[in-house]
C-alpha positions as CSV (number, residue, x, y, z in Angstrom):
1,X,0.0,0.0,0.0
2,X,1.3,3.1,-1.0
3,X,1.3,6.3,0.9
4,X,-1.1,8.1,-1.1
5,X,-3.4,5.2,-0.7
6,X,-3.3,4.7,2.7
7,X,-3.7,8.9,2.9
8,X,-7.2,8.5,0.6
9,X,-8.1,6.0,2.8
10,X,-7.2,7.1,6.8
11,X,-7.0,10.8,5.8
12,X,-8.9,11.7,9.5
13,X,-6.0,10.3,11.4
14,X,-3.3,13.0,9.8
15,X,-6.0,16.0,10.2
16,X,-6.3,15.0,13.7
17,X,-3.1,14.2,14.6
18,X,-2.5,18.5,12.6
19,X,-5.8,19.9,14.4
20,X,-4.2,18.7,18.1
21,X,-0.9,19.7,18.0
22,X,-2.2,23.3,16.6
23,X,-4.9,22.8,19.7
24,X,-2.2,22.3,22.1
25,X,0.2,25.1,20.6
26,X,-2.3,27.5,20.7
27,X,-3.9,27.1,24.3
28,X,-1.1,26.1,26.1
29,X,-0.5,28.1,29.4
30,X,2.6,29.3,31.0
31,X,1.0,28.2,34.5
32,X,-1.3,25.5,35.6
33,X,-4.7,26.8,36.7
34,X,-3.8,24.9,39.8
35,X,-1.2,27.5,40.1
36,X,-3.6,30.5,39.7
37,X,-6.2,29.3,41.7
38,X,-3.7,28.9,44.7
39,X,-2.5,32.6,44.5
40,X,-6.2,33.5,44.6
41,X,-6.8,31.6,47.3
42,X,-3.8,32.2,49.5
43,X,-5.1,36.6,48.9
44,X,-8.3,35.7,50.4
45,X,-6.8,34.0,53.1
46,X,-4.5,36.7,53.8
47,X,-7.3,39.1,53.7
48,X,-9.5,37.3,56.4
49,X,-6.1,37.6,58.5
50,X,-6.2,40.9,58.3
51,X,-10.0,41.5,58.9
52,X,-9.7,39.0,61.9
53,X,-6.6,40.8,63.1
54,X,-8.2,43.9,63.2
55,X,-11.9,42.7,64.8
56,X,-9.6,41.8,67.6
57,X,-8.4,44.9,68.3
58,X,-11.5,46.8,67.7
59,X,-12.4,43.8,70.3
60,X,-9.9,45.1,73.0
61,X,-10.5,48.5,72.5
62,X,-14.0,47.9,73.2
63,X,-12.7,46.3,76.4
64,X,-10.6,48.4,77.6
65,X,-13.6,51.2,77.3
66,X,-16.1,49.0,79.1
67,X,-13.4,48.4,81.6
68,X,-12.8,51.8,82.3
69,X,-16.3,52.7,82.6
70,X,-16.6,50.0,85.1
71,X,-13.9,51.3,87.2
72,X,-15.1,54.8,87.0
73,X,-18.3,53.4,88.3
74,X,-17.2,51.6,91.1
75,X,-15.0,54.7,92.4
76,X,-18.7,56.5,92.6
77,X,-20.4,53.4,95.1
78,X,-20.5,52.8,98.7
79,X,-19.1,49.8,100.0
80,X,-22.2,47.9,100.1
81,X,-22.4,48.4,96.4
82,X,-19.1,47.5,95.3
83,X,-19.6,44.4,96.9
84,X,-22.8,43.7,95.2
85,X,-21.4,44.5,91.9
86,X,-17.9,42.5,92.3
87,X,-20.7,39.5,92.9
88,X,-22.1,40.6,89.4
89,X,-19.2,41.1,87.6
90,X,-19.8,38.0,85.9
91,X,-22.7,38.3,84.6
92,X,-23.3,42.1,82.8
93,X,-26.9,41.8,82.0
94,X,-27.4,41.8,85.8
95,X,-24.2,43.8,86.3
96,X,-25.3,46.8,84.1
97,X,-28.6,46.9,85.0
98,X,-27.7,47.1,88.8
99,X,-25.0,50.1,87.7
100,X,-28.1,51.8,86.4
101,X,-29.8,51.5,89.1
102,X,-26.8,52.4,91.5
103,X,-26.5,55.3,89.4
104,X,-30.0,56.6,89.7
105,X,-29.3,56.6,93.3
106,X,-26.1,59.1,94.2
């Protein structure tokens, strides 16, 4: 069988074999997508550090703040009171509502 035969006959397998290796020569990436995808998700990552980083210090700011008032507070009661509120220090629903209430009073 000659080559111009077997061409005429099996002509598909050489326009394949063409059309794939221009596929593959014109789509081929530097990178994998496996690499892109893991620089994207390491940013994200990064960012929720920061954004956690910074709720915590907004967090002990707030502390500090509420801890301060609480001191202020306590400087202002009797004795009685700042023994009632050291009980209820560990619990501030009850804490700040008897504060108010302690308040309303001097």
């Amino acid at each position: 069988m000659t080559v111009w035969k077997w061409l005429k006959r099996y002509w598909y397998i050489p326009l394949l074999l063409i059309a794939g290796i221009l596929i593959w020569f014109f789509f081929r990436r530097s990178g994998t997508p496996l690499d892109s995808t893991l620089l994207e998700l390491r940013a994200i990552r990064a960012e929720a550090d920061v954004e956690k980083l910074e709720a915590r210090v907004g967090t002990d700011k707030a502390i500090a703040v509420v801890e301060a008032n609480y001191e202020a507070e306590m400087e202002k009661l009797d004795e009685a009171q700042k023994e009632e509120a050291k009980e209820l220090r560990r619990d501030p629903k009850k804490l700040a509502r008897f504060l108010v209430r302690a308040g309303g009073r001097s």
